[in-house]
ROSE-4610 file (N, C-alpha, C; in Angstrom, 1 decimal, always signed):
// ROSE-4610
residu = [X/X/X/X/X/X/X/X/X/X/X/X/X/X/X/X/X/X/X/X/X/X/X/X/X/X/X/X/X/X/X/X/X/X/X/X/X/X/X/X/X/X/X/X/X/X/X/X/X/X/X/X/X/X/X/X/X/X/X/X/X/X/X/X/X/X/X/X/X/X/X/X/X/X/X/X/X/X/X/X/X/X/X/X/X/X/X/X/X/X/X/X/X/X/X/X/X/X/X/X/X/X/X/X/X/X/X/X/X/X/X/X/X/X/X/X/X/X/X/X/X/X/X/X/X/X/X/X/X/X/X/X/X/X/X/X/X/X/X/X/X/X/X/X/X/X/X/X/X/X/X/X/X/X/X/X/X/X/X/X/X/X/X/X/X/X/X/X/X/X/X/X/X/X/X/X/X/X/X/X/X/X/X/X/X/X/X/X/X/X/X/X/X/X/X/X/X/X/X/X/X/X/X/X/X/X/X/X/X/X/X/X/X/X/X/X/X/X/X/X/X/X/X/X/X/X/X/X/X/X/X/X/X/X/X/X/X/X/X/X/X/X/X/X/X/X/X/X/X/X/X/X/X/X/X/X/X/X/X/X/X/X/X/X]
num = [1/1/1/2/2/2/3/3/3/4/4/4/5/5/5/6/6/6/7/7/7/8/8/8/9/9/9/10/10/10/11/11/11/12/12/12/13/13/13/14/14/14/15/15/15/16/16/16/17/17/17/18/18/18/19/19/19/20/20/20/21/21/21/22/22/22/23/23/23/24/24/24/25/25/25/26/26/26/27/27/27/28/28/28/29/29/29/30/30/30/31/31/31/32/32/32/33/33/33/34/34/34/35/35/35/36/36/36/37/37/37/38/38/38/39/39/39/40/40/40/41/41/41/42/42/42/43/43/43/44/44/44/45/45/45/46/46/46/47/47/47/48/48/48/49/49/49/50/50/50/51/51/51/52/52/52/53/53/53/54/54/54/55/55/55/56/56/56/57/57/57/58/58/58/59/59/59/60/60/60/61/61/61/62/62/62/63/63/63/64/64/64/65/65/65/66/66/66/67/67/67/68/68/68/69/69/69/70/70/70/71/71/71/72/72/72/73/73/73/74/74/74/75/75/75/76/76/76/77/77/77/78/78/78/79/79/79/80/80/80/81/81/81/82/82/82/83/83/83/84/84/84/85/85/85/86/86/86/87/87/87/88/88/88]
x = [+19.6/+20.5/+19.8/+20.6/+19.9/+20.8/+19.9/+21.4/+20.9/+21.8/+21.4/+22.1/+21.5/+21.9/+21.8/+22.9/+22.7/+23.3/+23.5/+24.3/+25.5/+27.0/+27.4/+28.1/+28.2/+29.4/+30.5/+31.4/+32.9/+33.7/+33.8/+34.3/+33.2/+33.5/+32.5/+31.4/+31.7/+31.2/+29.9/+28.8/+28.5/+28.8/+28.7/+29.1/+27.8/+28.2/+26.6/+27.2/+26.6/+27.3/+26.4/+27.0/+26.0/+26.4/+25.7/+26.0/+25.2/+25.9/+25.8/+25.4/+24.7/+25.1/+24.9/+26.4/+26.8/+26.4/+24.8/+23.9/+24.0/+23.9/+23.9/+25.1/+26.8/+28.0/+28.6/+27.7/+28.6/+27.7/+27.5/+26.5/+26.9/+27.0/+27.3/+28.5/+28.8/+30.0/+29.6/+29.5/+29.3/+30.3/+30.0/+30.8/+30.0/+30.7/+30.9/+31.3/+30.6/+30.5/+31.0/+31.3/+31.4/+32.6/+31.3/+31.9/+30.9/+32.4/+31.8/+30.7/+29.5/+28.7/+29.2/+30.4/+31.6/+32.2/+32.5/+33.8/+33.6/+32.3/+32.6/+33.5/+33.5/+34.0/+35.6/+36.3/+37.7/+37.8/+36.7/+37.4/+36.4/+35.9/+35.4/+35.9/+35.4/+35.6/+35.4/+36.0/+35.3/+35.6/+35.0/+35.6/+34.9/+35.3/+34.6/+34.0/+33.2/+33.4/+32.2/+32.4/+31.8/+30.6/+29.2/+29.1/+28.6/+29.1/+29.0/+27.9/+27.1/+25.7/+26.1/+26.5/+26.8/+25.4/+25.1/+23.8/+23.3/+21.8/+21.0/+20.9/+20.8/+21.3/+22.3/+23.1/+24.5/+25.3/+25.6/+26.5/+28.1/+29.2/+30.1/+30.9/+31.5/+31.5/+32.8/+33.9/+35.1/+35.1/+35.6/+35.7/+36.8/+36.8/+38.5/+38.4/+38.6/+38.2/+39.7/+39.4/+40.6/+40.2/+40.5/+40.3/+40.5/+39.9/+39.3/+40.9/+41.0/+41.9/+43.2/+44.2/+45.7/+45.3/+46.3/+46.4/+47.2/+48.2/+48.8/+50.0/+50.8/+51.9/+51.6/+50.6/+50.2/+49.8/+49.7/+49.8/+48.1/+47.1/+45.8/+46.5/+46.6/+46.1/+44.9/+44.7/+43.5/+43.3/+42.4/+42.0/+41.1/+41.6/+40.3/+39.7/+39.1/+37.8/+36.8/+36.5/+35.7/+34.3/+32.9/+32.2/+31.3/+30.4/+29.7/+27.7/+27.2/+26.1/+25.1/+23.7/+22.7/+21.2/+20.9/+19.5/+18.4/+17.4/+16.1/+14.7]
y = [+17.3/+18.4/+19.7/+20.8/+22.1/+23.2/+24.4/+25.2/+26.5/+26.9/+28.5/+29.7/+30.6/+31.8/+33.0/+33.9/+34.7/+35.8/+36.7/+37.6/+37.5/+38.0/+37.9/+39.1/+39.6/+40.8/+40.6/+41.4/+41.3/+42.6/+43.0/+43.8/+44.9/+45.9/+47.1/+47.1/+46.1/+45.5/+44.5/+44.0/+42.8/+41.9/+40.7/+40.0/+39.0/+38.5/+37.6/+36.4/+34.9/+34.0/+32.9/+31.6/+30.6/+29.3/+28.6/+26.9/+25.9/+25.1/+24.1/+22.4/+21.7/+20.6/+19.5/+18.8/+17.5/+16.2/+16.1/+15.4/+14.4/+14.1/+12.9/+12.1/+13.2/+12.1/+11.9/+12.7/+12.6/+13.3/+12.8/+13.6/+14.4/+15.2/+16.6/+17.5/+17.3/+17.9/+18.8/+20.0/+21.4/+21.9/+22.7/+23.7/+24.8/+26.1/+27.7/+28.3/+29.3/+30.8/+32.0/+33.2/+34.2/+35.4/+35.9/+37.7/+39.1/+39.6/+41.4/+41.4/+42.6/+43.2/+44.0/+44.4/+45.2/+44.6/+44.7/+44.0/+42.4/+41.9/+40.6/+39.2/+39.5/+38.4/+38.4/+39.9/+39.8/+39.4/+39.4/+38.9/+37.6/+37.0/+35.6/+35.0/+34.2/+32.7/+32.1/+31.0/+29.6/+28.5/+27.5/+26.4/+24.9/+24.4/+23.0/+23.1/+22.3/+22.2/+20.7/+20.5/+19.4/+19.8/+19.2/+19.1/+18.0/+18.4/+17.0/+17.3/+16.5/+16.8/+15.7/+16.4/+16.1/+15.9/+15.8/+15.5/+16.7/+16.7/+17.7/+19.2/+18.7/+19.7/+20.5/+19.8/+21.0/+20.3/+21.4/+20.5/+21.8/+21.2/+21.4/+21.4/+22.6/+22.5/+23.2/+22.0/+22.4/+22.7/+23.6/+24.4/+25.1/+25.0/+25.3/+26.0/+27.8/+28.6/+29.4/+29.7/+30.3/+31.1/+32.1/+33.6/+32.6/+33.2/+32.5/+33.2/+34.7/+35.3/+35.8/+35.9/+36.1/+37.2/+37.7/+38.9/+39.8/+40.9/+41.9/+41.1/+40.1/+39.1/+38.2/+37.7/+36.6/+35.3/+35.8/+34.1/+34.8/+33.5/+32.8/+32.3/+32.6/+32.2/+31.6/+30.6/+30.0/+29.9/+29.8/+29.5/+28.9/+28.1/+26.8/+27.2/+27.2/+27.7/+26.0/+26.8/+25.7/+26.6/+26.1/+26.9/+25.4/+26.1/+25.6/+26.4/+25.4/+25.9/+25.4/+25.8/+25.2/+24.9/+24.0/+23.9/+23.2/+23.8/+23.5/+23.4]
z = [+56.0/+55.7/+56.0/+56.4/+56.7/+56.3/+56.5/+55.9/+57.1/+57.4/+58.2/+58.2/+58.1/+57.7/+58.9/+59.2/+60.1/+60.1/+61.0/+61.1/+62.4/+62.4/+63.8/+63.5/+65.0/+65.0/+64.8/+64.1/+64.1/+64.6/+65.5/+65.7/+65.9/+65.2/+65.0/+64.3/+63.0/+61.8/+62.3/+61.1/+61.2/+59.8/+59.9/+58.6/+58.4/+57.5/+57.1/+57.2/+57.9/+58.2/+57.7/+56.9/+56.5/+56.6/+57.2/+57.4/+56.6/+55.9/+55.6/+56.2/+56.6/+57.1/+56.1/+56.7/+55.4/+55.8/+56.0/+56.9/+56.0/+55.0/+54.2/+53.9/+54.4/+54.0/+55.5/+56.4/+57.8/+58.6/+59.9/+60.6/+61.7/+61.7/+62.5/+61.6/+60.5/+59.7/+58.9/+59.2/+57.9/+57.9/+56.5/+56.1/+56.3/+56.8/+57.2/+56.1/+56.1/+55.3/+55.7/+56.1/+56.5/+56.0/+56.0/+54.6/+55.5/+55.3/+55.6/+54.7/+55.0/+54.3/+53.4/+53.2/+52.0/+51.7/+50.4/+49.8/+50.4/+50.4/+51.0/+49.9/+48.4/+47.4/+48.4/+48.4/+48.8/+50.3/+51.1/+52.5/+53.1/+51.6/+52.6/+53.6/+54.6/+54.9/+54.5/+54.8/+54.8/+55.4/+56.0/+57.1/+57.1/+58.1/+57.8/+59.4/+60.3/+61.8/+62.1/+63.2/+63.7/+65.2/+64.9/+66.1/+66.7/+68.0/+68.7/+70.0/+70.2/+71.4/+72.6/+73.7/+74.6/+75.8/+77.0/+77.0/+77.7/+77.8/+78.4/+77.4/+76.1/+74.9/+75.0/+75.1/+75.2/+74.0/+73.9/+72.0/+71.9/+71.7/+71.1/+69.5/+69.0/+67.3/+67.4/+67.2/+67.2/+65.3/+64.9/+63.4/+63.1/+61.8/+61.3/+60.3/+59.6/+59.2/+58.7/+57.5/+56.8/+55.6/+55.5/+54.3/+52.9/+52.2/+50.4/+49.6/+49.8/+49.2/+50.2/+50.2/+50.4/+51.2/+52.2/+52.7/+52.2/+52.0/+51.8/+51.7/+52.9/+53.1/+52.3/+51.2/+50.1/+50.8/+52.2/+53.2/+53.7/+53.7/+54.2/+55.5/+56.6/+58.0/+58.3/+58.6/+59.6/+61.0/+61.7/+62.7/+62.9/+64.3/+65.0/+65.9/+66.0/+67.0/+67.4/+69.2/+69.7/+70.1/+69.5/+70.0/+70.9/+71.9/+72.7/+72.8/+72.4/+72.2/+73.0/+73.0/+73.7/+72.8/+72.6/+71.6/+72.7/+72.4/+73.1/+72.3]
């Protein structure tokens, strides 16, 4: 199990981003974190994603990410996202 913590940009913004891996009930399955540096309780994420290691270290992490609290319309939108990574 591991956990990692970073920063990404969002726009103009950065947010503080944290992974989980669910290495003991499924291997490549974590859950996602990610909140503005403001106000982050009201505009969390949170998600679940998978990765998958394809060969020559190339790995794929299809992930599925949706707001903690309602928007202004009372409706949480999500989004899936495919990220493509490289580890060495």
């Amino acid at each position: 199990n591991g956990i990692t913590v970073g920063i990404v940009k969002n726009g103009e913004e950065y947010d503080i981003w944290g992974r989980y891996d669910l290495g003991m009930f499924s291997d490549g399955v974590y859950l996602s974190v990610q909140a503005p540096t403001e106000d982050a309780a009201d505009n969390m994420s949170i998600g679940l994603g998978y990765s998958l290691e394809l060969p020559y270290g190339i790995w794929i992490e299809p992930n599925y990410s949706m707001p903690v609290s309602e928007d202004d319309a009372g409706e949480r939108e999500g989004s899936f996202n495919i990220g493509i990574g490289y580890r060495f």
